[in-house]
PyMOL commands that place a pseudoatom at each C-alpha (Angstrom):
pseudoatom trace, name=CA, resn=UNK, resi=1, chain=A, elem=C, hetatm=0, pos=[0.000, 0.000, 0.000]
pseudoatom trace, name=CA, resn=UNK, resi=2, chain=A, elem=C, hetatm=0, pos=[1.188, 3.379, -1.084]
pseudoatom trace, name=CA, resn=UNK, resi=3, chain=A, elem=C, hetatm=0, pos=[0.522, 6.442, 1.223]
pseudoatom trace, name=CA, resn=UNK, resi=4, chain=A, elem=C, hetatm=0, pos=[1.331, 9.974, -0.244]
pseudoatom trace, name=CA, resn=UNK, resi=5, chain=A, elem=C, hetatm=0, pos=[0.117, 12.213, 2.153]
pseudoatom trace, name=CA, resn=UNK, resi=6, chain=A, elem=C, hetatm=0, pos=[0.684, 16.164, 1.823]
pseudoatom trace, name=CA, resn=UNK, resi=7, chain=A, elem=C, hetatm=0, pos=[0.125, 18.635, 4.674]
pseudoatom trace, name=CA, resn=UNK, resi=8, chain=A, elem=C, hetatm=0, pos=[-0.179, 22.079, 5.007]
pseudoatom trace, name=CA, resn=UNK, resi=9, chain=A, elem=C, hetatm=0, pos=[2.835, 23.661, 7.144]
pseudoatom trace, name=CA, resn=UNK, resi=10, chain=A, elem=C, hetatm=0, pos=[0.588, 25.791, 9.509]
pseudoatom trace, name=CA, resn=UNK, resi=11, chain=A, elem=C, hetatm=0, pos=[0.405, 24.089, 13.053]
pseudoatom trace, name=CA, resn=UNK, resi=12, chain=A, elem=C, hetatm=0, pos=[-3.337, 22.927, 14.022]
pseudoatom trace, name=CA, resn=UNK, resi=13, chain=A, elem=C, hetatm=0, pos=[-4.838, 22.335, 17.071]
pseudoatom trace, name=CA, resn=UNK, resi=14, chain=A, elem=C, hetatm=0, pos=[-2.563, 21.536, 20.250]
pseudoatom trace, name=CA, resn=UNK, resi=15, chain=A, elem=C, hetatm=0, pos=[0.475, 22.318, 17.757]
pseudoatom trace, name=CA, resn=UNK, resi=16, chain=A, elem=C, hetatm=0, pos=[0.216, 18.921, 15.926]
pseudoatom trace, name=CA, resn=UNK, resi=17, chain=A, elem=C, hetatm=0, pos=[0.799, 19.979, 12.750]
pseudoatom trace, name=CA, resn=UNK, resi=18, chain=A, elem=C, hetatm=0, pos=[-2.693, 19.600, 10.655]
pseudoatom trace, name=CA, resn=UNK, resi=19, chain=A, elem=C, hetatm=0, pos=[-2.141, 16.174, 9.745]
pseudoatom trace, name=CA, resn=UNK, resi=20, chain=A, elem=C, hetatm=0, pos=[-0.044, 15.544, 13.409]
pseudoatom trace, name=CA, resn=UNK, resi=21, chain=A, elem=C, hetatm=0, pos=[3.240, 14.113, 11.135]
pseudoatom trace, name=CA, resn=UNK, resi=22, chain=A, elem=C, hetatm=0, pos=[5.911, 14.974, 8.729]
pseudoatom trace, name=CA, resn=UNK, resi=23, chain=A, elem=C, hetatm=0, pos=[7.564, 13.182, 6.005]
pseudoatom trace, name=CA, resn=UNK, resi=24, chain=A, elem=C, hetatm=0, pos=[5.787, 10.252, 5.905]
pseudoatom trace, name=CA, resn=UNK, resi=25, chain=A, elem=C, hetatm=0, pos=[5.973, 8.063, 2.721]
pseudoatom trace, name=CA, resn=UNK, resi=26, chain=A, elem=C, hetatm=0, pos=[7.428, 4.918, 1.746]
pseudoatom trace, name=CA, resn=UNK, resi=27, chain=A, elem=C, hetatm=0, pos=[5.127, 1.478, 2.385]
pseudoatom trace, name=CA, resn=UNK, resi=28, chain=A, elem=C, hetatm=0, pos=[3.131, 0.381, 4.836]
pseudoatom trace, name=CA, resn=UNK, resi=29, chain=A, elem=C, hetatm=0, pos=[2.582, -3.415, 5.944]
pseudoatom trace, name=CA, resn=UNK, resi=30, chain=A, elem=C, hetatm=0, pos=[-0.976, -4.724, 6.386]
pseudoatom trace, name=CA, resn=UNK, resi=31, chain=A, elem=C, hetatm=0, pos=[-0.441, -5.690, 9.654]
pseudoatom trace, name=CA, resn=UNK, resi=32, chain=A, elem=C, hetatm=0, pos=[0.499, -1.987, 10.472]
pseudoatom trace, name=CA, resn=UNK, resi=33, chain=A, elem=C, hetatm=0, pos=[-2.132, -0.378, 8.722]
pseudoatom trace, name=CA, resn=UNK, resi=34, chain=A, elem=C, hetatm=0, pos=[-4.675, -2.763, 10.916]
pseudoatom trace, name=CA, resn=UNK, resi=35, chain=A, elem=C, hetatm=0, pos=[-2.711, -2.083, 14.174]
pseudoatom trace, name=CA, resn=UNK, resi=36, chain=A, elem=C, hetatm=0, pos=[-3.210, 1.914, 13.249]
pseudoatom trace, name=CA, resn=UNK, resi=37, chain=A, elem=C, hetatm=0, pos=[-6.964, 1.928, 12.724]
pseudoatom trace, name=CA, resn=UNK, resi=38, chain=A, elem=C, hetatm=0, pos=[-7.458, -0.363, 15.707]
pseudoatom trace, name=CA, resn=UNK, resi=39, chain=A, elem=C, hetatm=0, pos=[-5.390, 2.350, 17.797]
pseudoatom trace, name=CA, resn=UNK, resi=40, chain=A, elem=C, hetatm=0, pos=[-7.445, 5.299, 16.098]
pseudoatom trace, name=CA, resn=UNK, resi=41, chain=A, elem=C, hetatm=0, pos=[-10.643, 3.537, 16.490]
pseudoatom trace, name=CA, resn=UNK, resi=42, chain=A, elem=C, hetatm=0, pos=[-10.139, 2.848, 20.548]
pseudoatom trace, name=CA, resn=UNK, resi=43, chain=A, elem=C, hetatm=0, pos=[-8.930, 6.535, 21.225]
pseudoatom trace, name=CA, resn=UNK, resi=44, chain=A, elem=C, hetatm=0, pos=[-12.007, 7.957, 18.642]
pseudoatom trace, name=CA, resn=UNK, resi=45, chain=A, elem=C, hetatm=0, pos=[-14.404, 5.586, 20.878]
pseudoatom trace, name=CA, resn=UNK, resi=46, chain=A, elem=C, hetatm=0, pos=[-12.816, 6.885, 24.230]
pseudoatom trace, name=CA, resn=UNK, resi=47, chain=A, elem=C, hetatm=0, pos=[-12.835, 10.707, 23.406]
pseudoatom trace, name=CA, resn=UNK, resi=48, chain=A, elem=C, hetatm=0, pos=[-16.361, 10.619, 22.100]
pseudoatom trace, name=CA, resn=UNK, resi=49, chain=A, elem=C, hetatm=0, pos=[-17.473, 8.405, 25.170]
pseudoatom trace, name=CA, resn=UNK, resi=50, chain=A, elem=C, hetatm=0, pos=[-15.512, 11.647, 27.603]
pseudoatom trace, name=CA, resn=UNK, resi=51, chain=A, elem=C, hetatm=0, pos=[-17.596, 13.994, 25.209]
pseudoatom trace, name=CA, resn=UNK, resi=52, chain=A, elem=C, hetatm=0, pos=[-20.928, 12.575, 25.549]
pseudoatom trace, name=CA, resn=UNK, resi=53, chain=A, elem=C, hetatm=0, pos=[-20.040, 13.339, 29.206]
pseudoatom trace, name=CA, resn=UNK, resi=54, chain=A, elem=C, hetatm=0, pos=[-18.826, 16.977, 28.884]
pseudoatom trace, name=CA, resn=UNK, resi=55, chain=A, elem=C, hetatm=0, pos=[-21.883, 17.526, 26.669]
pseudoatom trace, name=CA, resn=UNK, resi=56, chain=A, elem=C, hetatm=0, pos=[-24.413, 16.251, 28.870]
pseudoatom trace, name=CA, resn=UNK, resi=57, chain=A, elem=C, hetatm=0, pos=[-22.821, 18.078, 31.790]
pseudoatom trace, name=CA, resn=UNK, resi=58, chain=A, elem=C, hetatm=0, pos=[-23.485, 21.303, 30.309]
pseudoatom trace, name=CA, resn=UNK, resi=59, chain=A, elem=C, hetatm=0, pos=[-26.589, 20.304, 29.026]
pseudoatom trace, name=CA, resn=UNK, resi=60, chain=A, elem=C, hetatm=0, pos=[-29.878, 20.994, 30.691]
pseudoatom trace, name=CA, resn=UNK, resi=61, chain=A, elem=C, hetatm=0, pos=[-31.199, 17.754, 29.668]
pseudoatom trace, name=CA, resn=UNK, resi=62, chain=A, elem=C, hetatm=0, pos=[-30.116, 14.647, 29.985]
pseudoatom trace, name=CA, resn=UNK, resi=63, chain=A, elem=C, hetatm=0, pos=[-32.397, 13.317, 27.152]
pseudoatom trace, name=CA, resn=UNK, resi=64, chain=A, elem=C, hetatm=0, pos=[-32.733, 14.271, 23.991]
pseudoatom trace, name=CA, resn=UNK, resi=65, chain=A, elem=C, hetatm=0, pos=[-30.084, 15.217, 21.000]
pseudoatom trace, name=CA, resn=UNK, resi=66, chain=A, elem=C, hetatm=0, pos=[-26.976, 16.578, 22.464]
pseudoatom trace, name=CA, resn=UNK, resi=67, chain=A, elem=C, hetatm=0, pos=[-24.916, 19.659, 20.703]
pseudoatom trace, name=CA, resn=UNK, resi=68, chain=A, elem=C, hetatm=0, pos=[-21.482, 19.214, 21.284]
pseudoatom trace, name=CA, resn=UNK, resi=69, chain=A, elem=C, hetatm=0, pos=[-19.176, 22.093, 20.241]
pseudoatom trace, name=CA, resn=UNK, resi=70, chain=A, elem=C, hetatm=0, pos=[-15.491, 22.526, 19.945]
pseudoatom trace, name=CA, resn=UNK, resi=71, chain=A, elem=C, hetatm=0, pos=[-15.041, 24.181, 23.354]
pseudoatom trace, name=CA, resn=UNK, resi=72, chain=A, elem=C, hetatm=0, pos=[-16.486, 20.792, 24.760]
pseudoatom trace, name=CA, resn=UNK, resi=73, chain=A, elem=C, hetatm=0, pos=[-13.946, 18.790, 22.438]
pseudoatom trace, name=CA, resn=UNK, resi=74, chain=A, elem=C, hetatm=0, pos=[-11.099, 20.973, 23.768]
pseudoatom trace, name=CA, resn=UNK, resi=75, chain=A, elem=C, hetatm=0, pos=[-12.496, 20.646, 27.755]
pseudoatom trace, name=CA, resn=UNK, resi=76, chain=A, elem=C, hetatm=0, pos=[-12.556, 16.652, 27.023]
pseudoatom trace, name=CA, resn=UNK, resi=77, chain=A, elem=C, hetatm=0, pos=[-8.988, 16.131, 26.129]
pseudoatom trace, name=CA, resn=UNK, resi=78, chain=A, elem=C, hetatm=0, pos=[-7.698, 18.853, 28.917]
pseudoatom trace, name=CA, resn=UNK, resi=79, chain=A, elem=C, hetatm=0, pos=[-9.513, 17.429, 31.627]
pseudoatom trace, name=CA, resn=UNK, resi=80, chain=A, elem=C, hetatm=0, pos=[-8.070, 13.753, 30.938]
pseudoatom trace, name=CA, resn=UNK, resi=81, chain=A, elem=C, hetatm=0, pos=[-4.921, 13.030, 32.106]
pseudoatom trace, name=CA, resn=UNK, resi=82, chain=A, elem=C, hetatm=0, pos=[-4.632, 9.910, 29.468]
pseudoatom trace, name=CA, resn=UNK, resi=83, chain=A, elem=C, hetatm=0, pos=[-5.666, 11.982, 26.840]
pseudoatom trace, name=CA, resn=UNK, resi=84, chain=A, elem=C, hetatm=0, pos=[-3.934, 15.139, 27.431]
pseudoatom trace, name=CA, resn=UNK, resi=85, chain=A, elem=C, hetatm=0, pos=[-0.548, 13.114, 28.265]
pseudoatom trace, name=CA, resn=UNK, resi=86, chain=A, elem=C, hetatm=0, pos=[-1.180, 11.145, 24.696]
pseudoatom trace, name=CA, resn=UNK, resi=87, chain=A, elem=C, hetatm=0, pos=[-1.288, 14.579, 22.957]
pseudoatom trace, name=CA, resn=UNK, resi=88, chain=A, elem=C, hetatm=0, pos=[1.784, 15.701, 25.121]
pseudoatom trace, name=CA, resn=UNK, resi=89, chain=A, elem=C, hetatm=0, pos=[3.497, 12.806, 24.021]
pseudoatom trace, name=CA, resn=UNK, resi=90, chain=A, elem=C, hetatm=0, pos=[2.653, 13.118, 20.016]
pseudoatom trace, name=CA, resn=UNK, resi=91, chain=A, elem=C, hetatm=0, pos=[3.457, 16.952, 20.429]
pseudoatom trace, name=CA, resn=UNK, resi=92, chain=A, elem=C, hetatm=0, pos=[6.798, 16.324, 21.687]
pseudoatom trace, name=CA, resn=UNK, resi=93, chain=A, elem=C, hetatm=0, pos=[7.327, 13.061, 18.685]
pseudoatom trace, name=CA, resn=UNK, resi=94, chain=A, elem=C, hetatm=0, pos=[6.004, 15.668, 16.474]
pseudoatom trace, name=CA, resn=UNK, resi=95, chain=A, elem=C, hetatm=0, pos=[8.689, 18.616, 17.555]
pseudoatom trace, name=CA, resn=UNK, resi=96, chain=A, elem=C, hetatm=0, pos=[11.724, 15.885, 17.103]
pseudoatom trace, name=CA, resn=UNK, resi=97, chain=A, elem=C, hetatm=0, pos=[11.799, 15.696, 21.289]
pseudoatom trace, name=CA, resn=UNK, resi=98, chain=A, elem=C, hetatm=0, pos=[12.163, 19.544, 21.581]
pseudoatom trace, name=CA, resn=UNK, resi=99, chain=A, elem=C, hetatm=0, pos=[9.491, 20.915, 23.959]
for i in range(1, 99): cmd.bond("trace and resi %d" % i, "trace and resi %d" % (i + 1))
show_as sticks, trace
zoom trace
């Protein structure tokens, strides 16, 4: 499987870069590409599971559609210490170990 993959230089939210990597082509096994999505499918599952929470906290109903906005994305991943030490830690991957 060939991945070409081109990102825009600006930084994006919590300074990952808008696509979070840099200089990433070559090939990628199976087995890796499987292992990826199973990791981004567990951390999509947990941060919309925190969010549902956040949402319905500032909600004044507990039934009913829920709107979630960005401020509540941005409260879910600060006020998680696994999630805001996962972004530390691809921040700091991202910057080459610089912090």
């Amino acid at each position: 499987m060939q991945i070409a993959l081109k990102c825009p230089k600006r930084k994006g939210v919590w300074g990952l870069g808008s696509c979070g990597i840099s200089n990433l082509h070559g090939t990628v096994k199976k087995e890796a590409a499987v292992f990826s999505t199973a990791v981004l499918e567990y951390v999509s599952a947990e941060i919309l599971e925190l969010l549902v929470n956040v949402a319905r906290n500032r909600s004044n109903s507990q039934a009913g559609a829920l709107k979630v906005t960005l401020a509540d994305i941005m409260e879910t991943i600060e006020t998680d210490h696994e999630m805001k030490d996962l972004i530390a830690r691809i921040n700091e991957i991202n910057s080459g170990g610089e912090k």
